[in-house]
C-alpha positions as MATLAB code, in Angstrom:
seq = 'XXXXXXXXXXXXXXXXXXXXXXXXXXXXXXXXXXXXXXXXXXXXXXXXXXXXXXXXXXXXXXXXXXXXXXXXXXXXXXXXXXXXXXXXXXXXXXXXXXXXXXXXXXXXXXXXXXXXXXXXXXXXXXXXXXXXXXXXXXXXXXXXXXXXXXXXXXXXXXXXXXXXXXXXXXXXXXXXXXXXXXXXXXXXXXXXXXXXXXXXXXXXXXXXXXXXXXXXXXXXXXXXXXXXXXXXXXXXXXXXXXXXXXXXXXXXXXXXXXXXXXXXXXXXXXXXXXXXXXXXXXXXXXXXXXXXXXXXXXXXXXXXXXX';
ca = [
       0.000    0.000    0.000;
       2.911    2.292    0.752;
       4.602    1.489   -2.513;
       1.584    2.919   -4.295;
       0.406    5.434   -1.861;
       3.575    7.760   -1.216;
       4.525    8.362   -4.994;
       0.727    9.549   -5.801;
       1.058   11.815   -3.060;
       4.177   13.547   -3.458;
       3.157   15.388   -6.433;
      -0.642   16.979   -4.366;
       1.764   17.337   -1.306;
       4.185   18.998   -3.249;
       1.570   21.428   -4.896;
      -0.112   22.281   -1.235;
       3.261   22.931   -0.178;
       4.116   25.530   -2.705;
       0.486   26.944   -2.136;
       0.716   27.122    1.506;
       2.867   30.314    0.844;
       0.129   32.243   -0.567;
      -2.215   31.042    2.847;
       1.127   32.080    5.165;
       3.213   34.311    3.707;
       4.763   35.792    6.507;
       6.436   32.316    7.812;
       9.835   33.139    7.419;
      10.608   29.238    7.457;
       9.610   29.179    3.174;
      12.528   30.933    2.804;
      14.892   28.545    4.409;
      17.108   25.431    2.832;
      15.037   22.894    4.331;
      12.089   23.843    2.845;
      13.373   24.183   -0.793;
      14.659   20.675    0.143;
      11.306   19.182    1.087;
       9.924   20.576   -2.300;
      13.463   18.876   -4.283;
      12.512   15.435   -2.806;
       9.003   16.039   -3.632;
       9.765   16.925   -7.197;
      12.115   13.792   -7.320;
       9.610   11.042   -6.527;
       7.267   12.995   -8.791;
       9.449   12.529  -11.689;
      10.358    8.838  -10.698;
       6.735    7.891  -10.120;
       6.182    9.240  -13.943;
       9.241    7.603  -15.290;
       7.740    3.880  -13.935;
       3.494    4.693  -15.023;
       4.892    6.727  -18.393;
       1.395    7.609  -20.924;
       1.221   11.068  -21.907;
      -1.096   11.827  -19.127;
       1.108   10.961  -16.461;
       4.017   13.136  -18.007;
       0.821   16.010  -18.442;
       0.598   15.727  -14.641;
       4.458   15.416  -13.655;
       4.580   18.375  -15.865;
       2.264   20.318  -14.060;
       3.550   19.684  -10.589;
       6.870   20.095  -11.462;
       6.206   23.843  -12.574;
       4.374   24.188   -9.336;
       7.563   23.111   -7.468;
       9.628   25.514   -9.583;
       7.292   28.825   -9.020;
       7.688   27.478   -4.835;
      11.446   26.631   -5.086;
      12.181   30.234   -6.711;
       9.965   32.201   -4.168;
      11.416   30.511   -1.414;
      15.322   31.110   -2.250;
      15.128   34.070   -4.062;
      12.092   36.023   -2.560;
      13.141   37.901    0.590;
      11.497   37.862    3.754;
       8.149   39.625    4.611;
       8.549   43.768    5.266;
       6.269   45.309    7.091;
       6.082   48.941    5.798;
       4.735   51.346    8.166;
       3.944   55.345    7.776;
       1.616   58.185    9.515;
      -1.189   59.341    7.818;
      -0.966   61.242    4.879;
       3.098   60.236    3.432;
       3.757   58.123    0.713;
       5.830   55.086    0.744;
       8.453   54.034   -2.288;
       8.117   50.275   -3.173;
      10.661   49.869   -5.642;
      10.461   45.865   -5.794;
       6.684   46.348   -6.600;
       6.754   49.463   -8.717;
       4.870   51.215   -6.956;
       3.668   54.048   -4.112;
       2.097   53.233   -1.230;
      -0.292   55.895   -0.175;
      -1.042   55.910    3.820;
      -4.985   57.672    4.275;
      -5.457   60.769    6.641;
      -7.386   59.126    9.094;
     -10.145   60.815   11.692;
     -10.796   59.882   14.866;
     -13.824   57.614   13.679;
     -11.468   55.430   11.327;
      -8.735   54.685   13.777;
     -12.038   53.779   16.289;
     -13.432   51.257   13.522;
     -10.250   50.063   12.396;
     -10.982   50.981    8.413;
      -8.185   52.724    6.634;
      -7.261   51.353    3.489;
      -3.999   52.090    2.028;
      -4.071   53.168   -1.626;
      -1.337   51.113   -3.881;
      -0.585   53.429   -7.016;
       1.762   52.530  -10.095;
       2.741   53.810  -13.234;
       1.203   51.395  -15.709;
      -1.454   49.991  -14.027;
      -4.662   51.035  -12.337;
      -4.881   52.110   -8.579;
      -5.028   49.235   -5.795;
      -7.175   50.004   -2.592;
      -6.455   47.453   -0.133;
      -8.403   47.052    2.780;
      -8.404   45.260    5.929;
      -8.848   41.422    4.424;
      -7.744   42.033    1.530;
      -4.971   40.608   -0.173;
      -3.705   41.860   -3.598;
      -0.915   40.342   -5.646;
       1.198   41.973   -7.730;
       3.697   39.925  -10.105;
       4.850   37.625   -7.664;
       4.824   39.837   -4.599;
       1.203   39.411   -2.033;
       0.225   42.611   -0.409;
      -2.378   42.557    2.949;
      -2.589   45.019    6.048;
      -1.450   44.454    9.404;
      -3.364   46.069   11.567;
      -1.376   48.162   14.435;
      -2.139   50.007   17.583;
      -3.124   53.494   17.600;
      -4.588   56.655   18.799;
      -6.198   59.465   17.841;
      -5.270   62.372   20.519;
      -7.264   65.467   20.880;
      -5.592   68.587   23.628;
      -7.577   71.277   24.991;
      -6.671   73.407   27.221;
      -8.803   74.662   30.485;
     -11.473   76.848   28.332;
     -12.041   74.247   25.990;
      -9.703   75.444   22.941;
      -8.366   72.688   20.887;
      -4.765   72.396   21.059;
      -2.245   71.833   17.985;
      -0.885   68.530   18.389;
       2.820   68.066   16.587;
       5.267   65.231   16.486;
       8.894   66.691   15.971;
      10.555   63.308   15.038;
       7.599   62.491   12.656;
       7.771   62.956    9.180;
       3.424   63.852    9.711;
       4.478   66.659   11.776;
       0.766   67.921   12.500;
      -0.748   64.408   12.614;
      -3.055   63.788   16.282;
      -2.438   59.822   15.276;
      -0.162   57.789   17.280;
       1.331   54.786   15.715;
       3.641   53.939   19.066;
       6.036   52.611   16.760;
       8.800   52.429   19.850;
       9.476   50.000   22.509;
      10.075   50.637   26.096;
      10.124   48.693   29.429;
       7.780   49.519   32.443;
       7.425   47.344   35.372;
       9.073   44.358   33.693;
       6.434   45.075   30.479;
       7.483   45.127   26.965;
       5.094   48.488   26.174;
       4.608   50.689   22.368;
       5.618   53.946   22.795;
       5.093   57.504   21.195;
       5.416   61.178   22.052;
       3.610   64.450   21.240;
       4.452   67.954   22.050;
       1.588   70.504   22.267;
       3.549   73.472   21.469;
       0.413   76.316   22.787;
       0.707   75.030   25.644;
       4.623   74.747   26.174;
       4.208   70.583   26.971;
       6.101   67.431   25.745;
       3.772   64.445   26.190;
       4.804   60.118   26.447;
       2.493   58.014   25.237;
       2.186   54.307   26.664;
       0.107   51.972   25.089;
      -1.902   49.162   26.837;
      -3.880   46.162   25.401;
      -6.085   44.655   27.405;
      -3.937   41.756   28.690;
      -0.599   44.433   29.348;
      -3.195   46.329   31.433;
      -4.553   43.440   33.399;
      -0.718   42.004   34.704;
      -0.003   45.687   35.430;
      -2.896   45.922   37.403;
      -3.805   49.295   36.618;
      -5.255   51.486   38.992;
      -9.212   51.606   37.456;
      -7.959   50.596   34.214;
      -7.010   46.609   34.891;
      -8.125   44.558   31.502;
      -8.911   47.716   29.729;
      -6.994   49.161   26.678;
      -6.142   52.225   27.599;
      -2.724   54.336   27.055;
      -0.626   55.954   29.927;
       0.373   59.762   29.155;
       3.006   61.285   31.233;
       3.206   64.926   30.677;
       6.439   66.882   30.875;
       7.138   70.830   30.314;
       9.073   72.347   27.630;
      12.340   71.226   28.664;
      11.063   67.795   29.233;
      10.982   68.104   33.160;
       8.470   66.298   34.444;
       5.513   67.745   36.184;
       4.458   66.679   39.580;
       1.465   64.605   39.339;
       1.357   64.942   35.531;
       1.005   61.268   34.745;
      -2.142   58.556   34.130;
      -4.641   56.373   31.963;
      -7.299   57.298   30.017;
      -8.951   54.461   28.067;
     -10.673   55.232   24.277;
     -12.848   58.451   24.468;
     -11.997   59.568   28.421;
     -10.766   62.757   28.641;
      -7.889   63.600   31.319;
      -6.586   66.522   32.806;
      -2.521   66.565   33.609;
      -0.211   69.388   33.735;
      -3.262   71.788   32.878;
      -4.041   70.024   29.474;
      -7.330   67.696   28.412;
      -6.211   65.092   26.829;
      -8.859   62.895   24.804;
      -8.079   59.754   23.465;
      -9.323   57.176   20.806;
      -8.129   54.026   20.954;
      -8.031   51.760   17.606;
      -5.618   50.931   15.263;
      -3.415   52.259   11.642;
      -2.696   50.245    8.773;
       1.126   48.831    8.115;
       1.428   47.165    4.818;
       2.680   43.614    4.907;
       4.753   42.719    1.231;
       5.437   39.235    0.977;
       7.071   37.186   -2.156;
       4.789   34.287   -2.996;
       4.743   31.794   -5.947;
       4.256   33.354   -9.713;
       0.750   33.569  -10.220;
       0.362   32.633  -13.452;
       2.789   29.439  -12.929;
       0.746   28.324   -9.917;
      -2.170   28.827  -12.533;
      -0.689   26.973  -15.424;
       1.138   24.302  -13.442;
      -1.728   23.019  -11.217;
      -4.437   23.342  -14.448;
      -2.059   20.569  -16.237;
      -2.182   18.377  -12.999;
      -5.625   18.977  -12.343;
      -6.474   17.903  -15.826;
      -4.421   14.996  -16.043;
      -5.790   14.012  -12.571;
      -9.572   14.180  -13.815;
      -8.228   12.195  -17.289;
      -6.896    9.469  -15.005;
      -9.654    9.477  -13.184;
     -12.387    8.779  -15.551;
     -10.171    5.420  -16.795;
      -9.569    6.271  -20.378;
      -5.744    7.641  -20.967;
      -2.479    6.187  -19.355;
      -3.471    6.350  -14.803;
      -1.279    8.730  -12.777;
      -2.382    7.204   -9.610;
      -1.707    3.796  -10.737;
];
């Protein structure tokens, strides 16, 4: 039974191999030795198990599985490793291995709540690519999908109510209200995202800590334990801290430290995953002629590959 049964399954186990990469593309292990070794043996007993049934339908489905194997092999050794391109609201991000300009949405305070923001994929000679969070668009042999991140959409008042002008010096969205806490710090043992904000009116340099839900709950926040919430700490223009000046707020509480409201809402900001996958159209191609040779060996009337 073995004798039969492994060489008619090397060449389906083969192709779900090769296809798992467009299902996982982030697994960095596709792009190691091992795997394009798994996919050699594959392809080996493949052409063996061809070689001993022979009939033109056999070779129709070695065929196809082989150029299967081929599209996998080459996306796996030569195709780096998943990048995971992230901007503020309103830049533009270069892809020159796609051809193309990522374009990163303003986002209101409503978007980054609901999670929504689609980033806009542009490129000279070819139409405009919205991707949204699901979606997964492929260009040539490159798979593009969102990642969704943490982030907040701050609002600063001061004590009569005026809105505040947010700005982030080190950000290239210098006016954007968006946190992306694209840094890393340790509190209390706790691996935390990070951002800063200065509100300039108002002579005050802001930290931003962000909490899930979980990071909240083993820190045992005061009020705020299993909530997702974000821990400002409020410093003045020389980045002195201010007695006192420090606490949570979870999405849509507004707090009062070192004389500013601060209003937060919680949510998250698009990143833009770009992974290498298997050639499309050899995928395409390659499992049609196996498929087809399958079904034709199927129905009894040309040379069997599963013989």
């Amino acid at each position: 039974m073995n004798d039969r049964f492994l060489p008619q399954a090397a060449a389906p186990a083969a192709i779900a191999f090769v296809l798992a990469q467009d299902l996982f593309p982030a697994w960095s292990g596709f792009h190691t030795w091992q795997y394009a070794a798994v996919l050699a043996i594959l392809a080996i007993v493949v052409l063996q198990h061809a070689r001993h049934v022979r009939g033109t339908v056999a070779l129709l489905g070695a065929a196809g599985a082989l150029i299967v194997v081929a599209a996998g092999v080459g996306s796996g050794l030569l195709g780096p490793d998943t990048e995971i391109v992230q901007r503020p609201p309103g830049t533009v991000a270069p892809l020159p291995d796609v051809g193309a300009a990522a374009f990163f949405p303003n986002a209101a305070a409503s978007a980054i709540a609901a999670g929504t923001a689609a980033i806009v994929l542009r490129r000279l000679d070819g139409p405009a690519i919205e991707i949204g969070p699901g979606d997964r668009r492929f260009v040539s042999a490159t798979e593009l999908q969102l990642v969704s991140s943490p982030a907040a959409y701050v609002e600063a008042r001061d004590g009569s109510g005026n809105r505040l002008t947010i700005t982030q010096p080190a950000n290239p969205a210098f006016l954007s209200p968006v946190l992306l806490f694209g840094q890393r710090v340790t509190i209390a043992g706790a691996d935390l995202p990070a951002d800063g904000f200065a509100v300039p009116a108002a002579r005050r340099q802001i930290k931003a800590f962000y909490f899930s839900k979980d990071a909240s709950q083993r820190a045992r926040a005061r009020g705020m334990a299993g909530v997702e919430s974000v821990l400002f700490a409020v410093d003045d223009e020389a980045g002195k801290s201010i007695p006192g000046a420090i606490g949570f707020a979870r999405s849509g509480q507004t707090i009062v430290l070192g004389g500013l409201h601060l209003h937060p809402t919680l949510g998250s900001y698009p990143s833009l995953a770009i992974s290498a996958v298997p050639f499309p159209p050899a995928l395409l191609i390659g499992g049609l002629l196996y498929f087809v040779a399958l079904g034709l060996s199927l129905i009894g009337k040309h040379p069997n590959i599963v013989s």
